[in-house]
C-alpha positions in Angstrom: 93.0 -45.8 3.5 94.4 -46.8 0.3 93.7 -49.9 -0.1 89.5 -49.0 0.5 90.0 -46.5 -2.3 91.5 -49.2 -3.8 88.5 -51.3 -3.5 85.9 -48.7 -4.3 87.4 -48.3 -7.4 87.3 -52.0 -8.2 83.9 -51.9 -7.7 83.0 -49.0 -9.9 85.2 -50.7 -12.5 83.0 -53.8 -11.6 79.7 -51.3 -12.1 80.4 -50.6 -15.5 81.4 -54.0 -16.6 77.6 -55.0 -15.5 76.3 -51.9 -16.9 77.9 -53.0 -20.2 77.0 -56.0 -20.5 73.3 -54.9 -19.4 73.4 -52.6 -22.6 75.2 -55.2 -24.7 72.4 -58.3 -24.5 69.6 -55.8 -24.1 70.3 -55.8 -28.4 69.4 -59.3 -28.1 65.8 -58.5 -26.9 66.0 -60.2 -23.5 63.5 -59.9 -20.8 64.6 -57.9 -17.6 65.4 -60.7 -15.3 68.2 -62.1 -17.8 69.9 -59.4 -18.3 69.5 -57.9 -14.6 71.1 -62.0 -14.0 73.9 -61.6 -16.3 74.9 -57.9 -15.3 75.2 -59.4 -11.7 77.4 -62.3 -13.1 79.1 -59.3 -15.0 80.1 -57.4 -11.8 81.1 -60.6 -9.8 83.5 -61.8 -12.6 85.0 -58.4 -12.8 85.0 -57.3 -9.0 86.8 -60.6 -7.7 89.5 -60.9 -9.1 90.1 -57.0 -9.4 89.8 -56.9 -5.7 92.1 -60.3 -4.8 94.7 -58.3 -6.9 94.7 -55.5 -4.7 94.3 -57.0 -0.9 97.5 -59.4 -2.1 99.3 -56.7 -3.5 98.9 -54.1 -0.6 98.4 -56.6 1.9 100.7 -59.5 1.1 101.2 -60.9 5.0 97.8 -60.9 6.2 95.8 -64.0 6.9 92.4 -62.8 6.3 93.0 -62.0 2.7 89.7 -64.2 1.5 87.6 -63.1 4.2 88.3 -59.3 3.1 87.4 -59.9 -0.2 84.0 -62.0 0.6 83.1 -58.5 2.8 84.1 -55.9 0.1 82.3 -58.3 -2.6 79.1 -58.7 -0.3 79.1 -55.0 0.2 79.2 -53.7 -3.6 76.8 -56.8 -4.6 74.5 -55.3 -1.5 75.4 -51.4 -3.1 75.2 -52.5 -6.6 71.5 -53.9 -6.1 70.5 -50.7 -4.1 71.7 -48.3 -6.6 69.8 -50.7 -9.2 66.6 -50.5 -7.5 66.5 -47.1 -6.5 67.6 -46.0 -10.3 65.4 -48.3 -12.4 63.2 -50.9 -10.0 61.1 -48.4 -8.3 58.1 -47.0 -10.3 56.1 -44.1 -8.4 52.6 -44.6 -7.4 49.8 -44.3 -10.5 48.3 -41.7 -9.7 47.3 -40.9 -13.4 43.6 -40.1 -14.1 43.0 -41.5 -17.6 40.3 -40.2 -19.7 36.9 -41.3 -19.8 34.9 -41.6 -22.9 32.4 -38.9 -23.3 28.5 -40.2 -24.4 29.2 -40.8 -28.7 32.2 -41.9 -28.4 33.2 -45.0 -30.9 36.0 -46.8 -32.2 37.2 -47.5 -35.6 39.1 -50.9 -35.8 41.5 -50.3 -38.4 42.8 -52.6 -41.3 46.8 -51.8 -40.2 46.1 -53.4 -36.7 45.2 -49.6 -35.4 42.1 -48.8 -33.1 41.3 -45.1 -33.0 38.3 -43.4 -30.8 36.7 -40.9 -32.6 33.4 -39.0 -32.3 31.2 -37.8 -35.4 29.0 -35.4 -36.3 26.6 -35.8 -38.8 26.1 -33.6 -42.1 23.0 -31.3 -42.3 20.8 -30.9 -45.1 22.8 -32.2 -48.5 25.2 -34.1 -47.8 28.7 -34.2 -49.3 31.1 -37.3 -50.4 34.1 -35.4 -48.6 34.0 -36.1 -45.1 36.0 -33.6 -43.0 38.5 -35.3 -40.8 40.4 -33.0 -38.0 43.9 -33.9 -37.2 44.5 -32.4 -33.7 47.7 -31.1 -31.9 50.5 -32.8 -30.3 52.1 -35.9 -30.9 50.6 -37.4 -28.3 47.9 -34.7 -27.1 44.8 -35.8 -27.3 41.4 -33.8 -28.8 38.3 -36.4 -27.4 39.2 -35.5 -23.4 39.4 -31.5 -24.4 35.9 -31.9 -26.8 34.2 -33.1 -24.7 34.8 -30.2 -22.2 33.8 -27.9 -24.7 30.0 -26.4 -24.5 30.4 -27.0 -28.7 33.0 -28.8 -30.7 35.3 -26.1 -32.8 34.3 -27.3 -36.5 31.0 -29.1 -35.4 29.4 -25.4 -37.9 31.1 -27.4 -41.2 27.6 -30.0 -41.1 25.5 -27.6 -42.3 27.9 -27.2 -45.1 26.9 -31.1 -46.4 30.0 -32.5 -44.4 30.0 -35.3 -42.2 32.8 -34.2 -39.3 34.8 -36.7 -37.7 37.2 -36.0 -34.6 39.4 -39.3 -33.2 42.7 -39.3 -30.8 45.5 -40.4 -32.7 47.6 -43.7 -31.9 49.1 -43.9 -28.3 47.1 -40.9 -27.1 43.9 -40.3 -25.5 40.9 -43.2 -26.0 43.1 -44.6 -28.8 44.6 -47.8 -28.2 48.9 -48.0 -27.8 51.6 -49.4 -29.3 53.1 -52.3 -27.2 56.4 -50.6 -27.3 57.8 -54.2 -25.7 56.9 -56.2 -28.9 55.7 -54.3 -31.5 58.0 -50.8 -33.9 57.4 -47.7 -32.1 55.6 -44.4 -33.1 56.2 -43.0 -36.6 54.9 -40.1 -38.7 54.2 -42.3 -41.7 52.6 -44.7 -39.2 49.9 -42.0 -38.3 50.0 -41.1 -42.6 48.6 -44.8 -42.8 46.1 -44.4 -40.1 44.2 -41.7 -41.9 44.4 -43.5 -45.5 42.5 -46.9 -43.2 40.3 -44.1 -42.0 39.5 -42.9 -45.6 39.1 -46.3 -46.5 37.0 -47.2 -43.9 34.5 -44.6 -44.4 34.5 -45.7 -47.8 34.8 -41.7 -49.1 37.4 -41.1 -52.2 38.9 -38.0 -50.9 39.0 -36.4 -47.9 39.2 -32.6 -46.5 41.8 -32.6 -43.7 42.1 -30.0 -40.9 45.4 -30.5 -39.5 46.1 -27.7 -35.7 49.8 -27.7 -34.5 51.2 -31.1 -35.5 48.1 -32.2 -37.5 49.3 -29.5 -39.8 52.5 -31.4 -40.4 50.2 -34.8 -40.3 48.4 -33.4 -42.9 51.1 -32.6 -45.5 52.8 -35.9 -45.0 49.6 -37.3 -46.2 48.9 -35.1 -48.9 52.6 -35.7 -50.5 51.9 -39.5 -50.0 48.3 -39.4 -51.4 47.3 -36.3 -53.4 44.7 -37.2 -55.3 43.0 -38.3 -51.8 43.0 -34.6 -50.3 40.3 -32.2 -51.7 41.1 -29.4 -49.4 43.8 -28.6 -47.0 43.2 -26.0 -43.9 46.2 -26.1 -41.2 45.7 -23.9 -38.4 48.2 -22.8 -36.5 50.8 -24.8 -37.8 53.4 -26.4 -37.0 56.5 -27.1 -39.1 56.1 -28.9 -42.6 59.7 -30.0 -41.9 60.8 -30.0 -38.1 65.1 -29.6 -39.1 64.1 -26.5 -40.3 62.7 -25.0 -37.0 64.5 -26.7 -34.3 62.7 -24.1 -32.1 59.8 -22.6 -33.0 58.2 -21.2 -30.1 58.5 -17.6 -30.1 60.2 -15.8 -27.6 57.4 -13.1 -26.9 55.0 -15.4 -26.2 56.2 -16.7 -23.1 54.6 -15.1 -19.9 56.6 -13.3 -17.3 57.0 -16.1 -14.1 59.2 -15.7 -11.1 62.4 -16.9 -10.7 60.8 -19.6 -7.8 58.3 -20.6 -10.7 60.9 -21.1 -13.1 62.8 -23.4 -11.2 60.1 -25.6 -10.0 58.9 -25.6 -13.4 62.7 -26.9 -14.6 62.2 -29.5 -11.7 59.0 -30.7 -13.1 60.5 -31.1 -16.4 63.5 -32.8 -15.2 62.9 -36.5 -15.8 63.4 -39.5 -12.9 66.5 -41.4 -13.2 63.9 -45.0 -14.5 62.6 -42.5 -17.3 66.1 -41.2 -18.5 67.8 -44.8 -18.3 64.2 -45.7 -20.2 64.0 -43.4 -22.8 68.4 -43.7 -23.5 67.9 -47.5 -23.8 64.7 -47.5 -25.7 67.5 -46.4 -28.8 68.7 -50.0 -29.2 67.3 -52.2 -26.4 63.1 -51.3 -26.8 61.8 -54.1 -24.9 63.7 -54.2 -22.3 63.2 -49.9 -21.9 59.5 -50.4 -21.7 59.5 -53.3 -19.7 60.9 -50.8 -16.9 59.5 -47.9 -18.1 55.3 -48.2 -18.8 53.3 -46.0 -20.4 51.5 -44.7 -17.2 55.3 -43.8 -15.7 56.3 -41.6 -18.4 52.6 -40.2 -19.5 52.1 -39.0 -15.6 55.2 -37.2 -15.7 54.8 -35.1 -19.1 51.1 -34.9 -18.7 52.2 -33.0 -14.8 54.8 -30.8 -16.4 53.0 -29.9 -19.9 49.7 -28.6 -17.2 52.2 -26.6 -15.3 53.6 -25.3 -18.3 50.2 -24.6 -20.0 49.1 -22.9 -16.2 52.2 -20.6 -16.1 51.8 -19.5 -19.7 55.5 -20.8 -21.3 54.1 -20.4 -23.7 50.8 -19.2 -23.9 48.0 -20.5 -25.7 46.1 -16.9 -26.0 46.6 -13.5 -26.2 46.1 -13.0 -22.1 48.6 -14.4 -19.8 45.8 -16.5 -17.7 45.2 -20.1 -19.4 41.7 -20.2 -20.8 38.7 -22.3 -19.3 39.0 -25.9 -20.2 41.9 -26.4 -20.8 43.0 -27.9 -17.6 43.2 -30.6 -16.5 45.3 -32.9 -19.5 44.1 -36.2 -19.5 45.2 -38.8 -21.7 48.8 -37.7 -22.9 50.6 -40.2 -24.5 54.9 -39.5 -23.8 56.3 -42.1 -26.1 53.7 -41.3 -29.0 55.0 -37.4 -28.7 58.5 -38.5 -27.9 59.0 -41.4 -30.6 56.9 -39.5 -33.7 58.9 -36.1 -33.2 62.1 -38.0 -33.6 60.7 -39.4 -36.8 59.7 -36.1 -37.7 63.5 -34.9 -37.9 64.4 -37.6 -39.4 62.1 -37.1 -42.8 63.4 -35.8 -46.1 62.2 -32.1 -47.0 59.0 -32.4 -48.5 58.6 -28.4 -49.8 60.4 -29.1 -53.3 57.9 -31.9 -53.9 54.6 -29.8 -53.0 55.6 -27.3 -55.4 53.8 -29.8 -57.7 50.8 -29.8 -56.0 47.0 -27.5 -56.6 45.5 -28.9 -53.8 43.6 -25.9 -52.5 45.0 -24.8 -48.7 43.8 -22.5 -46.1 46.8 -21.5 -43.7 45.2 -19.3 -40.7 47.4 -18.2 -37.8 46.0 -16.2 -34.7 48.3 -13.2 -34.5 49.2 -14.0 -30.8 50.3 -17.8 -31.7 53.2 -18.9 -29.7 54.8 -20.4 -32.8 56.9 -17.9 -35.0 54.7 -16.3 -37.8 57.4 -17.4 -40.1 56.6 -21.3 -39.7 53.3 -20.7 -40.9 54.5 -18.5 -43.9 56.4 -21.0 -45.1 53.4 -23.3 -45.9 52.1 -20.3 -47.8 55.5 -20.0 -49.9 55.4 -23.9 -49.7 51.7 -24.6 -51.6 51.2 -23.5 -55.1 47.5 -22.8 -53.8 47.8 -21.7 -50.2 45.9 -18.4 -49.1 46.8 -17.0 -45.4 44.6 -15.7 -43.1 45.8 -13.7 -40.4 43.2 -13.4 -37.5 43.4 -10.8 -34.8 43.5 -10.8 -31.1 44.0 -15.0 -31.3 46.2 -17.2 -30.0 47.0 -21.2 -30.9 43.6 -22.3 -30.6 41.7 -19.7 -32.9 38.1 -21.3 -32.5 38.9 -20.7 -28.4 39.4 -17.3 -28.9 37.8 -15.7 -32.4 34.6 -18.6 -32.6 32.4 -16.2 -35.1 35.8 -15.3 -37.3 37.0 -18.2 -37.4 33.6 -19.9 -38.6 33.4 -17.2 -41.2 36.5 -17.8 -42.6 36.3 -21.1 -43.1 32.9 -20.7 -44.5 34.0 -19.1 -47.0 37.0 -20.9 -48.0 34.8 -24.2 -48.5 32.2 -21.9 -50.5 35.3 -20.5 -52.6 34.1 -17.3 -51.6 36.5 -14.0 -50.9 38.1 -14.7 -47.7 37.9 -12.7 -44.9 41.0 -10.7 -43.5 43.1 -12.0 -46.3 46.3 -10.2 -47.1 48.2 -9.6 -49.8 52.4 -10.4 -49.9 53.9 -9.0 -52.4 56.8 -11.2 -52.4 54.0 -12.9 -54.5 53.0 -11.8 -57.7 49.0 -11.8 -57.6 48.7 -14.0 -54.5 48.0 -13.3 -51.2 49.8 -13.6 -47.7 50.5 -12.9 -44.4 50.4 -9.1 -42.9 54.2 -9.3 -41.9 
């Protein structure tokens, strides 16, 4: 009995020699099959001699001694490449639906090597030099697949303003092309500042009027410090943080819906990722190739795209003001995983931009829908942030405002682009003659 304790534990020792060594080369930006080669070599090295050393030693007079060893080797090599498979060499069945590009649909093929879907609609009456480009939610959530759901798109009203609007899925989400994460630097935030500065570029147009929801809102302030003079106007809606270490959680409490305790642990489930993800995403840290040649896009996108719809279904949190998920919503299509997973990380890692917009007179609209899942205060904070930010607090509306308050939300607006009095404004009087939130 010993001595097969004995021997399992040479093996395991053996186990994390190949593991090492796995990690170790996978800095060296080998393909799969070497290093799944040299791990093997790894465990062999390690597991014969450990395992000689103990049949001699607790079994000095038998006669069999090599013929033990040979079995015990031949059963952990036989263990070691089972575990292997099961743990990282068997990807689940695609059973992703990918999006499908709606009738309009085109592609800008950017300078920086980036090609972006986007859809456009055209300016009515007079038109303007500013083009309005919306920055939509996420990382990695896509707008084209929701739009074109949609009986209208939610700032399609700005045209008969003079402004040409344009709508496009940001890199490694949706229509948009990805980043082969094999070869190529993965997701970053001022990757995605560049892509709008090609797309301003592109359409040939010397400033730009950004609408940044959720994440765009962050999008859009890491452009503006990077390019002010590009920026005309600013409207984030629904924002998320301008500087993510500053919120580490910023989904408010109250506006998760009540579930069972059955729903709460299938939803944990759901977000609990396979053993080929986790051993993907913790090696994509210093061994990228290798990571997503186990891991592929499809893999990781089809399990976040199944847990973000159950999440989105059970209300945690919710996008509205009722607890039942509004129409259109469902089903996701075309999530992008590592373009959410990689940018955030980059997010945290950025330097705190509010002491350098203090500088800035861009004009900004902040609106939040007073049943937004993310804390009032995150939105304030662009208001205390931006020397020319006006609030708008709009009732009986959750994270997508358009979805829930169309006419108010069209008015607003309206009015901020014809520097008119703005509707619903409030006053804060922790700022002398401006205006603010109604906390």
């Amino acid at each position: 009995m010993r001595i097969s304790l004995l021997n399992l534990g040479a093996l395991a020792l053996a186990g994390v020699a190949a593991l090492t060594v796995f990690v170790t080369f996978a800095w060296f930006s080998l393909s799969l099959l070497p290093l799944a080669l040299l791990a093997l070599v790894a465990f062999w090295v390690v597991a014969l001699p450990l395992l000689r050393r103990v049949v001699r030693r607790h079994a000095p007079e038998s006669s069999r001694n090599g013929r033990t060893v040979a079995i015990w080797l031949a059963a952990g090599t036989v263990a070691y490449v089972l575990v292997a498979q099961l743990m990282v060499g068997r990807a689940p069945s695609d059973a992703l639906m990918p999006p499908e590009p709606a009738p309009g649909t085109r592609y800008w093929s950017l300078a920086n090597g980036s090609r972006l879907a986007y859809v456009m609609t055209p300016a009515r009456g007079s038109r303007r030099d500013t083009p309005v480009i919306v920055l939509h939610d996420g990382p990695g959530v896509p707008a084209l697949p929701l739009l074109q759901r949609l009986p209208a798109r939610p700032f399609d009203f700005l045209a008969a303003e003079g402004f040409d609007v344009y709508y496009y899925d940001q890199l490694g989400a949706g229509l948009s092309a990805r980043i082969d994460l094999s070869a190529d630097p993965p997701y970053t935030v001022q990757g995605h500042v560049q892509d709008v500065e090609e797309i301003r570029r592109t359409l040939g147009a010397q400033q730009l009027m950004l609408i940044g929801e959720g994440w765009g809102a962050t999008l859009a302030i890491q452009f503006l410090l990077k390019h002010p003079a590009r920026v005309s106007r600013l409207v984030v809606e629904s924002p998320a943080p301008m500087w993510y270490p500053a919120w580490p959680d910023v989904v408010d409490p109250a506006a998760r819906a009540r579930i069972t305790d059955v729903q709460s642990s299938a939803l944990a489930l759901l977000e609990r990722p396979t053993p080929r993800l986790l051993i993907g995403r913790m090696m994509s840290d210093f061994g990228p190739r290798v990571a997503h040649a186990i891991v592929k896009d499809w893999e990781a996108d089809q399990w976040w795209t199944r847990y973000r719809e159950e999440s989105l279904r059970l209300g945690q949190p919710k996008v509205s003001c009722s607890s039942s998920t509004p129409d259109g919503l469902l089903p996701m299509t075309g999530l992008g995983f590592f373009a959410y997973s990689y940018t955030l990380r980059d997010a945290f890692r950025l330097p705190d931009p509010r002491p350098a917009l203090a500088g800035l007179n861009t004009p900004v609209l902040i609106i939040r829908g007073s049943c937004d899942y993310i804390d009032w205060r995150v939105s304030h904070e662009y208001l205390t942030a931006l020397p020319q930010g006006r609030y708008v607090a709009i009732p009986a509306a959750g994270h997508l405002i358009w979805l829930d308050q169309r006419s108010l939300h069209e008015a607003v607006l309206q009015a901020f682009v014809r520097d008119e009095v703005l509707p619903l404004e409030f006053y804060d009087p922790s700022r002398k003659g401006r205006l603010g939130p109604d906390r």
